[in-house]
N, C-alpha and C positions, 0 to 999 in steps of 0.2 A: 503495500500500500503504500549503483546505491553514488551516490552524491555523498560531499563532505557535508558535516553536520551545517557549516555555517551556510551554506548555500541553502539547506534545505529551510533554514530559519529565514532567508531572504528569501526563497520562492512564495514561502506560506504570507508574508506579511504581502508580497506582491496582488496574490491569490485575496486575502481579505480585503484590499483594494476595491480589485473588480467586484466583489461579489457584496460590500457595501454600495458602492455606486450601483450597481442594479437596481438593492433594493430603496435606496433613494427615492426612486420613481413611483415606488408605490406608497410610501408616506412623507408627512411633512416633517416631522422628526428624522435627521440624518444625521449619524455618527460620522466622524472623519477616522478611517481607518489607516493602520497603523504604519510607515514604512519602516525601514532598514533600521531608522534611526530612531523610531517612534513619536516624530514629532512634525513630521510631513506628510502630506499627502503624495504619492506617486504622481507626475502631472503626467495629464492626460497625451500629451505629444509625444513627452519620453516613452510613455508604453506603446503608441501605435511605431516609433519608432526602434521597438524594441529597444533601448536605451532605458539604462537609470544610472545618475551619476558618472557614467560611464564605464558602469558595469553591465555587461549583457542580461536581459532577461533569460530563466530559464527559458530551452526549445521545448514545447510541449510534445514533440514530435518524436524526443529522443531521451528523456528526461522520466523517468519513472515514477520518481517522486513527485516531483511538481505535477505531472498528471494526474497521479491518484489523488493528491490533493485536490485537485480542481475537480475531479468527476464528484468526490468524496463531500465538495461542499454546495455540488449543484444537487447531488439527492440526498441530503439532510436538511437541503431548503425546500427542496419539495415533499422530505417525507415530513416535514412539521405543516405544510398546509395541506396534506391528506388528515394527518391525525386529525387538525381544527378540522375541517371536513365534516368530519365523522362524530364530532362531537357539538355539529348543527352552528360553528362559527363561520358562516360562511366568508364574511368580510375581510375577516382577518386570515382566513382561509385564501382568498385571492389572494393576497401584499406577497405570498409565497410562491405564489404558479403565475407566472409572467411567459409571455409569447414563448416560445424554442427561440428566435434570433436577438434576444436581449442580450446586453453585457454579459450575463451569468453563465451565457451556452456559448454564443456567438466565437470566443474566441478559443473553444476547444474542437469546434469542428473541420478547420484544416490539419490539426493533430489527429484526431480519429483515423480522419481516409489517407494520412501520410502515412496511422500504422496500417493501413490496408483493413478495416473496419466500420463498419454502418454509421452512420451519424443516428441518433434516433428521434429526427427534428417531427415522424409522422407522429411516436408514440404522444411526444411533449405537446403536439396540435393537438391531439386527442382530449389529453388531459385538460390545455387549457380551456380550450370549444366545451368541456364538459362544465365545467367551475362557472365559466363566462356564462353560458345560458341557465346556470340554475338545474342541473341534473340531481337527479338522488343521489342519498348517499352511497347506494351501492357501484352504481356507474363509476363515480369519481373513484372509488376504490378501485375498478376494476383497471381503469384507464391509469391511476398509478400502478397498478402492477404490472402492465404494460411498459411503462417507461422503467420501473426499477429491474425489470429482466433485462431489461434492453444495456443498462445499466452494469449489473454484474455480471453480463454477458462480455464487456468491455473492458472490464477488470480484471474478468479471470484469462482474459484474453493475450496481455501483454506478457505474460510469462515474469512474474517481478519476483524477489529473493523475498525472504520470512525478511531479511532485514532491511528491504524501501518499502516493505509493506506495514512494518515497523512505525518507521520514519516519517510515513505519509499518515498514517495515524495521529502523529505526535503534531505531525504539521497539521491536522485539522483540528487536536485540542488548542493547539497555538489560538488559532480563528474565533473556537468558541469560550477562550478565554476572553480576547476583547472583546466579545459579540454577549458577553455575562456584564462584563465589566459595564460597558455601557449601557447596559439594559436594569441591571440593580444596583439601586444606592443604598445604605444604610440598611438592607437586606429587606427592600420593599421594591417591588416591579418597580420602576418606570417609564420604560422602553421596552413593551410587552415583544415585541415586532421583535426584536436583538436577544431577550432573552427566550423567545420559542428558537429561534435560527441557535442559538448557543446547545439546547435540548436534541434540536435537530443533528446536527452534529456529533452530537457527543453519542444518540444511540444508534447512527451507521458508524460511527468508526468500533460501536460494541460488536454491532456486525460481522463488521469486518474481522475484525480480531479472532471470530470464529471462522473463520473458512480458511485461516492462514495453514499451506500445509507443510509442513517441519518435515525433517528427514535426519537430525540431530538431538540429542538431549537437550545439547544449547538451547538450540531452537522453539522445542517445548515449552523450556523454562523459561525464556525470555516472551514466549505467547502466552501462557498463564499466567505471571506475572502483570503482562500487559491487558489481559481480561479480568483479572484482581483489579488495579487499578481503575480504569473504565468504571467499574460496576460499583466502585466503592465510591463513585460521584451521583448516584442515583439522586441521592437525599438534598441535593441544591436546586431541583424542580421539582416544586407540592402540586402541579398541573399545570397545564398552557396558560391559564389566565386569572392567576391566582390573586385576592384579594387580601390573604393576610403577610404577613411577613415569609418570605422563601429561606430564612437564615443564613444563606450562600456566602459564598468570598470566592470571588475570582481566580485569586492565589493557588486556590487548590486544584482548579483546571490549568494552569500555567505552571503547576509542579509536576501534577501528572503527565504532563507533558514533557517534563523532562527526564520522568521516570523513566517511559517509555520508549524515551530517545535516547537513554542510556543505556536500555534492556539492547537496544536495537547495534548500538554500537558495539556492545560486548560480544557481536558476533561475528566482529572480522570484516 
């Protein structure tokens, strides 16, 4: 889910870039997400120029990591406005499923078909055509499982080691650390939008964690480990759209995350 640790901390903060500006467009509350340095925004030139600073962008094309990252946090943002979905929030359900050619997708689909793999911009029509007109809940379920096949379909595809699938893990706890961060203050929602995308996140990369296939003890140990971890953050979300206190802290998804970038290095 292998690159040098520091690169992969630079792709992911690239990665929460794009995939705040998406979700921009769907509310008026907008977080500035995070660059290299944490204190800038990525400008918008530098990345269609593939530039930042003068350091190359990850190639999504060639790049393991920063790919599982980016598929990793395009369906943890869809799998939080299926869950709302299903739990009759339709509105806030929308702010998550945005067209296939938005910021969010747009810029992994000439990596797809450079690895010789389907884009799945019909399944993502599906989905959004479904949500936009107001379908049951069953349909809109069904139309996500449509794109999440399509999905792990793409994942299991690239052939990546226990340790980028690791690493791309840790790179999407990165994401929904600041995507907590700026969603609760003083352990009360207030950027409900940031903290369901933070949720979203945090239970595909649980997912994922499961399907990872070891061929080592190492490997075991540092994938158990890293599903220990994951799972022992359950308790920082009381539900999508919770009105009392969440008692969260950010810190503890931004350490997990280096657990598991730790687990991941230990493996050579």
């Amino acid at each position: 889910m292998k690159i040098l640790i520091a690169v992969t901390h630079w792709a992911t903060a690239f990665v929460a870039a794009a995939i705040l500006t998406a979700c921009g467009d769907a509310r008026q509350t907008v977080s500035q997400a995070p660059t290299p340095s944490s204190t800038e925004q990525v400008p918008k030139a530098a990345a269609q120029e593939n530039v930042n600073d003068g350091q190359p962008l990850p190639d999504l094309a060639t790049d393991n990591v920063a790919f599982l990252v980016r598929l990793g946090l395009v369906r943890g943002h869809l799998h939080a406005g299926n869950a709302l979905y299903q739990q009759d929030e339709t509105e806030m359900a929308a702010t998550h499923m945005k067209h296939p050619r938005d910021e969010l997708y747009a810029g992994l689909v000439p990596a797809i078909e450079a690895r010789g793999m389907q884009p799945f911009d019909a399944e993502l029509t599906a989905l959004a055509e479904a949500v936009e007109t107001g379908a049951d809940a069953e349909r809109v379920a069904q139309a996500w499982d449509g794109v999440e096949e399509a999905i792990v379909s793409i994942e299991q595809g690239i052939d990546a080691s226990p340790r980028e699938e690791l690493q791309a893990i840790a790179g999407m706890l990165d994401t929904a650390a600041e995507e907590y961060r700026a969603g609760v203050f003083d352990a009360m929602v207030k950027d409900v939008h940031e903290y369901q995308d933070s949720w979203g996140f945090q239970q595909i990369a649980l997912a994922r964690v499961g399907r990872i296939e070891t061929t080592s003890e190492n490997e075991r140990s540092a994938k158990a480990e890293a599903a220990v971890t994951l799972s022992s953050l359950d308790d920082l979300w009381t539900g999508l759209n919770p009105a009392n206190r969440v008692g969260g802290d950010a810190d503890r998804i931004a350490a997990a995350a280096d657990r598991i970038r730790s687990a991941a290095s230990d493996l050579g």
